[in-house]
C-alpha positions as a Markdown table, in Angstrom:
| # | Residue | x | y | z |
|---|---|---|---|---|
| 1 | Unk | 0.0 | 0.0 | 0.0 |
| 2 | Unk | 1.1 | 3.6 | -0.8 |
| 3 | Unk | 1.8 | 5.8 | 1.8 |
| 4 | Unk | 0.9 | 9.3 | 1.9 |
| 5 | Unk | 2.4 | 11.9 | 4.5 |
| 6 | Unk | 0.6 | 15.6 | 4.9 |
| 7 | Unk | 1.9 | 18.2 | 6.9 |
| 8 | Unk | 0.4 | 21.0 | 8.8 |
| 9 | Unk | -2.3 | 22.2 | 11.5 |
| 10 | Unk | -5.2 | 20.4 | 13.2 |
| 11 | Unk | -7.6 | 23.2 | 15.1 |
| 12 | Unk | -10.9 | 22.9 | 17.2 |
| 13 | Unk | -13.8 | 23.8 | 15.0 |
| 14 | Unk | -16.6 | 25.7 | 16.6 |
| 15 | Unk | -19.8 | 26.6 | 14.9 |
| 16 | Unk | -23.4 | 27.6 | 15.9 |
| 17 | Unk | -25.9 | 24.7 | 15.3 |
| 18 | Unk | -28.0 | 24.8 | 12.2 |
| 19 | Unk | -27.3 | 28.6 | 10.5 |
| 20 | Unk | -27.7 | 30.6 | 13.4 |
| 21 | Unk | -25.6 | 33.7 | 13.4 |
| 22 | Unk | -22.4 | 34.0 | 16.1 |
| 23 | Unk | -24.0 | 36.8 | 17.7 |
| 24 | Unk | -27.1 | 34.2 | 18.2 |
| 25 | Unk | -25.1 | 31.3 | 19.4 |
| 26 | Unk | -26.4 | 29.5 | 22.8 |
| 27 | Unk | -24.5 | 26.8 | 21.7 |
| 28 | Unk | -21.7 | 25.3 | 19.8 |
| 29 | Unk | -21.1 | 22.3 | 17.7 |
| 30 | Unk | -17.3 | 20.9 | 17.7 |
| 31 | Unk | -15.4 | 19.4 | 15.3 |
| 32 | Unk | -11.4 | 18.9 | 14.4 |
| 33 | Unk | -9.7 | 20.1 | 10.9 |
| 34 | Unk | -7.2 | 21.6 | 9.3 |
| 35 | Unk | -6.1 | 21.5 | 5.1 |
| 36 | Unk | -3.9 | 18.3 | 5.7 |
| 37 | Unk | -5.5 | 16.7 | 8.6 |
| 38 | Unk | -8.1 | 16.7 | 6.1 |
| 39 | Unk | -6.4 | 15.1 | 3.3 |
| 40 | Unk | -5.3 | 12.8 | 5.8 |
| 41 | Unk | -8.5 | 11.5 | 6.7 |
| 42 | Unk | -10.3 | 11.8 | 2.9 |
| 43 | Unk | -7.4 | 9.6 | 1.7 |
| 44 | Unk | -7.7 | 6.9 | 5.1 |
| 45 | Unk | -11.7 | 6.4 | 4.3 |
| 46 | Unk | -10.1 | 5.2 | 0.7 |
| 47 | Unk | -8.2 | 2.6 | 2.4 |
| 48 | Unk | -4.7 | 4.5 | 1.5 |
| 49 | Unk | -1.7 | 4.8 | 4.1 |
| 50 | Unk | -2.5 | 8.4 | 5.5 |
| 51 | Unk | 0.0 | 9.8 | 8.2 |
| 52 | Unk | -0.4 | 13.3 | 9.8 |
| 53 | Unk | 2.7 | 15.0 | 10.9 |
| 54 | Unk | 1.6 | 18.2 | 13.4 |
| 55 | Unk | 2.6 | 19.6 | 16.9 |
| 56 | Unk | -0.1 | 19.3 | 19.8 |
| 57 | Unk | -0.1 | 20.1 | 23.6 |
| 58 | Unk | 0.1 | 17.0 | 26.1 |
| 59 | Unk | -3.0 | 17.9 | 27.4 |
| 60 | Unk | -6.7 | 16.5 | 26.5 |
| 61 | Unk | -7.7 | 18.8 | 24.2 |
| 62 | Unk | -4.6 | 18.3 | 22.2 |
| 63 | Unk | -5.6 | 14.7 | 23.1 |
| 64 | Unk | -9.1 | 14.9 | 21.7 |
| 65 | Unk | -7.4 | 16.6 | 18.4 |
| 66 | Unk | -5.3 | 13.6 | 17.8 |
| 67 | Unk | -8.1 | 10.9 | 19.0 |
| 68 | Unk | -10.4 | 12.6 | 16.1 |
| 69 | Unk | -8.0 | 11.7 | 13.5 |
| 70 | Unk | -7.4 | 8.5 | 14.7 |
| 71 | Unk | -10.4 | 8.0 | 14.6 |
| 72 | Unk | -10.8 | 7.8 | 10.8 |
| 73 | Unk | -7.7 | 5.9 | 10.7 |
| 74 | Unk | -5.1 | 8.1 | 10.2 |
| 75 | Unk | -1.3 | 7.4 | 11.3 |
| 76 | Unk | -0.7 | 10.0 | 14.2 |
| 77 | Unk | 2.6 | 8.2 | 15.5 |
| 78 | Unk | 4.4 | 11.2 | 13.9 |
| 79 | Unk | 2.7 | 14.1 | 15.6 |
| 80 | Unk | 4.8 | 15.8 | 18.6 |
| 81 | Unk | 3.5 | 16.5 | 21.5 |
| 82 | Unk | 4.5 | 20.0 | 23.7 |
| 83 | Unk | 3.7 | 23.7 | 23.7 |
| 84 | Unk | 0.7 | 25.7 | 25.6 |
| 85 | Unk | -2.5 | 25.6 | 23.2 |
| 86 | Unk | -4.8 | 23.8 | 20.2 |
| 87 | Unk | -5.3 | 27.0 | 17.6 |
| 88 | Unk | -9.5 | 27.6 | 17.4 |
| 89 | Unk | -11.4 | 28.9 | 14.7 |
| 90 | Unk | -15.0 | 29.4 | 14.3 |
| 91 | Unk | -17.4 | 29.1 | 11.4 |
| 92 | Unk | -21.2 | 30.7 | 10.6 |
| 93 | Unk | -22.2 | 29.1 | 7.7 |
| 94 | Unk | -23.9 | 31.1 | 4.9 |
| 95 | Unk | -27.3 | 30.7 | 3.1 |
| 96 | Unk | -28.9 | 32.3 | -0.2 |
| 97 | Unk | -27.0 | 36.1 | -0.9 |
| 98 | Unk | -25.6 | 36.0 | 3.5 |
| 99 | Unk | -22.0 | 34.6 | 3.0 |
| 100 | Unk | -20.1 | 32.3 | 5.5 |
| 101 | Unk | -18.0 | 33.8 | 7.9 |
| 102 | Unk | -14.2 | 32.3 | 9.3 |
| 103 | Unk | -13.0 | 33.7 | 12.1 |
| 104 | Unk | -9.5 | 32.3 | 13.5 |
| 105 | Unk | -8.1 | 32.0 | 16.8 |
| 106 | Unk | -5.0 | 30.2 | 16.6 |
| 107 | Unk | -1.7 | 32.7 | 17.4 |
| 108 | Unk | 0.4 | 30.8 | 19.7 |
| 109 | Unk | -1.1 | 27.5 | 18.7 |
| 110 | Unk | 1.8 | 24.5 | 19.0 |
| 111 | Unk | 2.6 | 24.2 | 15.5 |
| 112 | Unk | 2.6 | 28.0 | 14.9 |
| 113 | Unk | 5.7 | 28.1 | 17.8 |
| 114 | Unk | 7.3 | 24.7 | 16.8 |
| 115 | Unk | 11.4 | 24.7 | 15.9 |
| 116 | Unk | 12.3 | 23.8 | 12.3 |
| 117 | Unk | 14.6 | 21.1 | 14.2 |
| 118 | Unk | 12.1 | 19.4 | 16.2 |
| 119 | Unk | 11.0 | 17.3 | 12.7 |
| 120 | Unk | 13.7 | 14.7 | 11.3 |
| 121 | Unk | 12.1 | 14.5 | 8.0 |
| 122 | Unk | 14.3 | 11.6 | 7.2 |
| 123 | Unk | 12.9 | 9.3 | 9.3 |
| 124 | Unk | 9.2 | 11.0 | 9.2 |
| 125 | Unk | 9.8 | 10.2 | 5.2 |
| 126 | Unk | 10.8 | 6.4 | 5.5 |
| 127 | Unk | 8.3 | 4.0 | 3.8 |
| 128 | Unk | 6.6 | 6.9 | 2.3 |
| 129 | Unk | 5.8 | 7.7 | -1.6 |
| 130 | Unk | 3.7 | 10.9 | -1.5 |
| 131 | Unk | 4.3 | 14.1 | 0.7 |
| 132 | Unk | 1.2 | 16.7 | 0.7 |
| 133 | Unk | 1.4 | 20.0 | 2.2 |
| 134 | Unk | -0.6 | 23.5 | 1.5 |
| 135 | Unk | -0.1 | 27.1 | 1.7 |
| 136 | Unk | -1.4 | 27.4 | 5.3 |
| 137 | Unk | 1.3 | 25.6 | 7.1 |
| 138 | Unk | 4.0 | 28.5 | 6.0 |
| 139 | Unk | 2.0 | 31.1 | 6.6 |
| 140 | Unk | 1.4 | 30.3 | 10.3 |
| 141 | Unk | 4.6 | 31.5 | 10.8 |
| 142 | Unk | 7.9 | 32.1 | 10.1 |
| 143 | Unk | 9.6 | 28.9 | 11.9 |
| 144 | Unk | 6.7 | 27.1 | 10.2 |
| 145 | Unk | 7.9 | 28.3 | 6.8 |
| 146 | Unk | 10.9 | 27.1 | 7.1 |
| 147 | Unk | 9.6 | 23.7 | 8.4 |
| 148 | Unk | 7.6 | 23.6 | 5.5 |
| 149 | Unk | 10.7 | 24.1 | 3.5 |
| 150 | Unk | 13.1 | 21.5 | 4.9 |
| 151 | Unk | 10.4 | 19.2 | 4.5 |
| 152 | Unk | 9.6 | 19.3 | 0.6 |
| 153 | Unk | 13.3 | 19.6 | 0.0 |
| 154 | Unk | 13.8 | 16.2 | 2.0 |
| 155 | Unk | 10.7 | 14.7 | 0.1 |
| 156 | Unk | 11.9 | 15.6 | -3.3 |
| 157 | Unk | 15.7 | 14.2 | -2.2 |
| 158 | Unk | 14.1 | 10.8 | -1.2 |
| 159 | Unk | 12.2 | 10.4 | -4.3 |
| 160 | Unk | 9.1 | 11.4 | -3.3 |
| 161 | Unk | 5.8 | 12.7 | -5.2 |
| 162 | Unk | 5.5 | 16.5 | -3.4 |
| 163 | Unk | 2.0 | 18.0 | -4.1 |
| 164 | Unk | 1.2 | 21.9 | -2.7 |
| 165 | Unk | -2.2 | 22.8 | -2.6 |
| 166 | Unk | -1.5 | 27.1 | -2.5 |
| 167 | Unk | -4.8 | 28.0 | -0.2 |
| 168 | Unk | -4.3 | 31.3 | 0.3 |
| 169 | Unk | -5.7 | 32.3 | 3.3 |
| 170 | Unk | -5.6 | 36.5 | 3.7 |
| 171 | Unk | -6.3 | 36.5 | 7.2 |
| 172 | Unk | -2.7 | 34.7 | 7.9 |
| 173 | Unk | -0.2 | 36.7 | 5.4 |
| 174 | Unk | -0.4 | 39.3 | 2.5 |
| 175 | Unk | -0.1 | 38.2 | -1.1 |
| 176 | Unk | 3.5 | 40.0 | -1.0 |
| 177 | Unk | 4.7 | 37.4 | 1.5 |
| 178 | Unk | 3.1 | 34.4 | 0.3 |
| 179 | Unk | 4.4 | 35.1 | -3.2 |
| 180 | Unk | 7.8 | 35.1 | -1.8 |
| 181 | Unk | 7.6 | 32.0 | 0.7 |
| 182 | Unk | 5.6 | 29.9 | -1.6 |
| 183 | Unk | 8.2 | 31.0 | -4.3 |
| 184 | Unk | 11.0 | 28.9 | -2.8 |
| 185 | Unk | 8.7 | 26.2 | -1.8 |
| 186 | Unk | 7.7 | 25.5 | -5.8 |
| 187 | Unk | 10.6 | 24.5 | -7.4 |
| 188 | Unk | 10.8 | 21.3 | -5.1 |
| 189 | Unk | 6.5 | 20.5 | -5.6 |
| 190 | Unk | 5.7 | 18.6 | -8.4 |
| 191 | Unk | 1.9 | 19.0 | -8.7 |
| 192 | Unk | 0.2 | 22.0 | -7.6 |
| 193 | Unk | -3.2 | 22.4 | -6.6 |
| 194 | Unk | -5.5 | 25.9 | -6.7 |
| 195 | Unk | -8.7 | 27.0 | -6.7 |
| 196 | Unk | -10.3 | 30.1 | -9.6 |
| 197 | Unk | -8.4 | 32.7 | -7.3 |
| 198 | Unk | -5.1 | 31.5 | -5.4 |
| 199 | Unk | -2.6 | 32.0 | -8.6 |
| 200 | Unk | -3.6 | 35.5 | -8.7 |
| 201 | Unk | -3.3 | 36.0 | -4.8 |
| 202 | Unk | 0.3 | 34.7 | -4.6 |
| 203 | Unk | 2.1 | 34.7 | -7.8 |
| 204 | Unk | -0.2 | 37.2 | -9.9 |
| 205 | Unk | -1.1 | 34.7 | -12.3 |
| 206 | Unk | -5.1 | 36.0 | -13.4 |
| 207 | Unk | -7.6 | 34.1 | -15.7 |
| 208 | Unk | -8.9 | 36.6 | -18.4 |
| 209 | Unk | -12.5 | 37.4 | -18.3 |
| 210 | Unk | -13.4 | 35.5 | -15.3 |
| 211 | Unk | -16.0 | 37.3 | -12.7 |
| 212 | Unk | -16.0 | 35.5 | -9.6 |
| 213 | Unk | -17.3 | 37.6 | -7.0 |
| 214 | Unk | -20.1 | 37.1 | -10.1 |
| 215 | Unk | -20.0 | 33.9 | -10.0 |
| 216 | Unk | -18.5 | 33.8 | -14.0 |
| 217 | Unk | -15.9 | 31.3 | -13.7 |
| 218 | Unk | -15.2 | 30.1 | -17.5 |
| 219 | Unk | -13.0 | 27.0 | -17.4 |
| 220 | Unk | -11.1 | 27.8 | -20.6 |
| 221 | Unk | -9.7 | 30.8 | -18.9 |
| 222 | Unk | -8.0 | 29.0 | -16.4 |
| 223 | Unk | -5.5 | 26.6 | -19.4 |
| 224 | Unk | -3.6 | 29.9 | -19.2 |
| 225 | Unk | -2.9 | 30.0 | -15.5 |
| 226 | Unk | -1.8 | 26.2 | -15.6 |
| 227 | Unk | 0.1 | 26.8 | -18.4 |
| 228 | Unk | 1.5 | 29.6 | -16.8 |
| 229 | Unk | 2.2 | 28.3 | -13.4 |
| 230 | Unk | 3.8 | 25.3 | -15.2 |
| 231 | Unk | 6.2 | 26.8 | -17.2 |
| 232 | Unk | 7.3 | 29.0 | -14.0 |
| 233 | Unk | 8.0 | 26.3 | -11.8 |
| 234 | Unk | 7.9 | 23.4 | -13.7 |
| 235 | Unk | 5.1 | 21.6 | -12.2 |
| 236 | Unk | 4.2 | 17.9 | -14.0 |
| 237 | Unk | 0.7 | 19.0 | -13.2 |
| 238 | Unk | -2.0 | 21.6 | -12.4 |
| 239 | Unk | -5.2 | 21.1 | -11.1 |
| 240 | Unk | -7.6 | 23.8 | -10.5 |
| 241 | Unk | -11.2 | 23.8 | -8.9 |
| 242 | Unk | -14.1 | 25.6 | -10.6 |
| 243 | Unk | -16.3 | 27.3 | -8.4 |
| 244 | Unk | -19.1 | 29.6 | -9.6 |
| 245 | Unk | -20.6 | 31.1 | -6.3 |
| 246 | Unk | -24.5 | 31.6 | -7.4 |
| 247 | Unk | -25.2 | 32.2 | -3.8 |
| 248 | Unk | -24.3 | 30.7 | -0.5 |
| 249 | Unk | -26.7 | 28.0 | -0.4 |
| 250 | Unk | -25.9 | 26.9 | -4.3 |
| 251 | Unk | -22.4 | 26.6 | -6.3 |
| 252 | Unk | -21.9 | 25.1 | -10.0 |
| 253 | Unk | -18.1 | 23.3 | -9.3 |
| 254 | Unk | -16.0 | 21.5 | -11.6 |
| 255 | Unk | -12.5 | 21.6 | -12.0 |
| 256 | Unk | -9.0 | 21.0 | -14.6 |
| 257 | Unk | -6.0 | 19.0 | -15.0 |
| 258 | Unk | -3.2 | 20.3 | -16.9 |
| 259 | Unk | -0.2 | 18.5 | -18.0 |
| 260 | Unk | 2.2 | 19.3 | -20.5 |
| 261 | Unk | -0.5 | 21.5 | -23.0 |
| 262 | Unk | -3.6 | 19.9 | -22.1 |
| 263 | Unk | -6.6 | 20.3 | -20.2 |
| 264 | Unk | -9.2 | 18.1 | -18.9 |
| 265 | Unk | -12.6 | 19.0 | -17.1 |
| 266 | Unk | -14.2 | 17.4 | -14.7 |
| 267 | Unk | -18.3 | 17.6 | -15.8 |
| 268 | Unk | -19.8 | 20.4 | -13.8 |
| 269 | Unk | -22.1 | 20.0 | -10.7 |
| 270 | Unk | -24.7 | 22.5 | -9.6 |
| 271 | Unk | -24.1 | 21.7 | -5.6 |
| 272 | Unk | -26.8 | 22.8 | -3.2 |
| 273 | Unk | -24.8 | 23.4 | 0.1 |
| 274 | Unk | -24.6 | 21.4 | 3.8 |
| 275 | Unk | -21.2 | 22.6 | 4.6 |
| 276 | Unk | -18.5 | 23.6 | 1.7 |
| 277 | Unk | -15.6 | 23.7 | 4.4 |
| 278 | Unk | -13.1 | 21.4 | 3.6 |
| 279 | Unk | -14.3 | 21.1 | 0.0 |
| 280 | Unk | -10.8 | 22.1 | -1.9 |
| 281 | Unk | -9.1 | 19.3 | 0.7 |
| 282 | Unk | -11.4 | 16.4 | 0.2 |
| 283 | Unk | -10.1 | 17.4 | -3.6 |
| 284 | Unk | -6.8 | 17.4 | -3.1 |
| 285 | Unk | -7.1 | 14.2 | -1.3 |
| 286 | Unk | -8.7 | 12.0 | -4.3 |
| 287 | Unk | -6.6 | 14.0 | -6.6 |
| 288 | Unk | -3.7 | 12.0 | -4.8 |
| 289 | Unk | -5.7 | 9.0 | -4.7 |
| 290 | Unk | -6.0 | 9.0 | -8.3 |
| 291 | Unk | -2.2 | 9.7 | -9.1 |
| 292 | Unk | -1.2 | 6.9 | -7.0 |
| 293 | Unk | -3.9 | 5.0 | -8.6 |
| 294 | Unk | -1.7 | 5.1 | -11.8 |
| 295 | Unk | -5.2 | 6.6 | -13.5 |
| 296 | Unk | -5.3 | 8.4 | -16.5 |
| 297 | Unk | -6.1 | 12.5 | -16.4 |
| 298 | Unk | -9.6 | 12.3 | -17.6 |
| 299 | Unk | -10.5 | 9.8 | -14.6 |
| 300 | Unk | -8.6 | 11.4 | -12.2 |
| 301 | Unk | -10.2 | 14.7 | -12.7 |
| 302 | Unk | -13.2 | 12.9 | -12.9 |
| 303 | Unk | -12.9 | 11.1 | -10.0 |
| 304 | Unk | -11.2 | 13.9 | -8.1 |
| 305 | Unk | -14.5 | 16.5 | -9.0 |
| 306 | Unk | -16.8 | 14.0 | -8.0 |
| 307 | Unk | -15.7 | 13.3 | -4.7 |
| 308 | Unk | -15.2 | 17.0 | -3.9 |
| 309 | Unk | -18.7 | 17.4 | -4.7 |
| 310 | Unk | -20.0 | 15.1 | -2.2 |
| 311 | Unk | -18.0 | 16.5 | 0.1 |
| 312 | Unk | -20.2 | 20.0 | 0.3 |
| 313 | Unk | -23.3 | 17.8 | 1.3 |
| 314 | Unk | -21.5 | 16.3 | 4.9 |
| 315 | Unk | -21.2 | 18.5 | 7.8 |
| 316 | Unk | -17.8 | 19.8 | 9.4 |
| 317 | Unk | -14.7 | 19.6 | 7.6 |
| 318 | Unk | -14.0 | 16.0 | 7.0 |
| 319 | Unk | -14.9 | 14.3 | 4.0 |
| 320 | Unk | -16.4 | 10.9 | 5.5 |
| 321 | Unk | -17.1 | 9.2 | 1.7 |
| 322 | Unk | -16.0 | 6.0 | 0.5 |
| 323 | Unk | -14.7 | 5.1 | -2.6 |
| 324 | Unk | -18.0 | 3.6 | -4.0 |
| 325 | Unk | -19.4 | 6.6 | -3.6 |
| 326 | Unk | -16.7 | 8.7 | -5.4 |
| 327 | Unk | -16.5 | 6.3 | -8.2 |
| 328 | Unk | -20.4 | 6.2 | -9.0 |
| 329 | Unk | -20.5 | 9.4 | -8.7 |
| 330 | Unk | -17.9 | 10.4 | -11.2 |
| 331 | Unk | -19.4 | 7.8 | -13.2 |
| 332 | Unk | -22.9 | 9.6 | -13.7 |
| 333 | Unk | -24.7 | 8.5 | -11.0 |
| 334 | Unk | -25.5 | 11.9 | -9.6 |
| 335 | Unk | -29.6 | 11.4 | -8.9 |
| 336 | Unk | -29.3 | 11.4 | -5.5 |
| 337 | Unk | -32.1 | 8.2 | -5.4 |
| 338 | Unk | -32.1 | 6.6 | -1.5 |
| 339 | Unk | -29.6 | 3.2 | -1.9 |
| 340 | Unk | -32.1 | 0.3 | -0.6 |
């Protein structure tokens, strides 16, 4: 079995129930995520070799973060243990034109304080084939971007597969800095992952004629940006997720793989929203899947689409499908009939 290593920060979700508002909130619902904790666990419910590397205090709550993800059978022998406090962040979800709100709490958080030194990525790396990390992990800080650093340039010496999914998240860094940080990280990643706006927000890289606060997002725009991003940093792929925002509640998604000159879409979804948290993850995750799979682009952008899709219809950030499910789904079943 291939094994698949991620890198990066598991917090303590905390939402109102249903769609209440924060302000309304007598009570909260809790859940564990982070970008590559949730790789981690899409890729453990499709019966791969997930490990989660990560920094968590010795005491229960950093306990219950790490029980969560072993829960969906994900390797946590590699996480450390130490420092004062699990990072927080809390999500309102949206609904029709009233968009969904992140708010973080996680300054001081383990990981974010952690020493470049404390991870021997040699030995983190042995028996592995795949190394997965995203843009979030450097931005949390500066020792983290170095982390992040000795890590894909100790992947790509031991032969691994290094995918970087760039999530650009404003509320950590400016586009100035991530350009920069991200900018040494590339040359060492071999498939990168985006969604319609992250080239733009790091390296500058814009589709022509899309409109996405319009919801516009023409998927022939984006061939440029791949072809674009390849030739900078020459990635062997580019995958890119499609999302027109109608509202809220409703999204058309769909997405591209790019290698060497030529595109392939996924077919599009109109998705009516439970939670879209987690969705450009639980993407990433079968995009791996279907790498190591040894499957053609078409199916793996297929395959990768589909199970992204079902991943806006299950609450919190994990994407708790099977690979069934995936497969019939990127196969046409999309009716949604009840399985008796």
């Amino acid at each position: 079995m291939k094994r698949i290593v991620t890198f990066g920060e598991i917090m303590m979700r905390l939402n109102p129930t249903g769609y209440l508002r924060f302000v309304q909130a007598g009570a909260w619902e809790t859940s564990y995520a982070g970008g590559e904790a949730n790789v981690a666990v899409s890729l453990a419910q499709f019966g791969m070799d997930a490990a989660f590397v990560t920094k968590l205090p010795t005491h229960e709550i950093g306990q219950c973060a790490l029980n969560e993800c072993r829960r969906y059978g994900v390797d946590t022998s590699l996480i450390l243990r130490g420092g004062e406090r699990l990072g927080l962040y809390f999500v309102e979800k949206g609904a029709s034109q009233r968009a969904s709100k992140v708010i973080y709490d996680r300054s001081g958080s383990a990981i974010a304080l952690v020493k470049p030194e404390e991870f021997d990525w040699n030995r983190i790396f042995a028996g592995a084939h795949w190394f997965h990390i995203t843009g979030i992990t450097p931005a949390l800080s500066d020792n983290c971007a170095a982390a992040s650093l000795e890590a894909v340039r100790t992947a790509k010496k031991l032969g691994l597969t290094v995918s970087c999914d760039l999530n650009y998240r404003k509320k950590l860094w400016t586009s100035e800095k991530a350009g920069r940080v991200m900018g040494d990280l590339m040359p060492f990643v071999d498939i990168c992952i985006a969604n319609e706006e992250d080239a733009a927000d790091v390296f500058g890289i814009r589709a022509e004629g899309a409109d996405i606060t319009g919801g516009k997002v023409r998927g022939e725009s984006y061939i440029s940006v791949a072809a674009q991003l390849s030739a900078r940093f020459n990635f062997k792929k580019v995958a890119i997720t499609l999302r027109g925002s109608l509202s809220a509640s409703d999204n058309t998604w769909s997405a591209m793989l790019y290698e060497d000159g030529n595109a392939f879409f996924a077919p599009g979804y109109t998705v009516h929203i439970v939670d879209r948290v987690g969705g450009g993850d639980s993407f990433g995750a079968a995009l791996i899947y279907s790498q190591l799979s040894g499957w053609d682009n078409q199916r793996a952008i297929n395959f990768a689409a589909a199970a992204s899709c079902l991943k806006h219809s299950i609450e919190h950030d994990f994407n708790l499908i099977n690979l069934a499910e995936a497969e019939a789904l990127a196969a046409g079943n999309a009716s949604g009939r009840v399985q008796r």
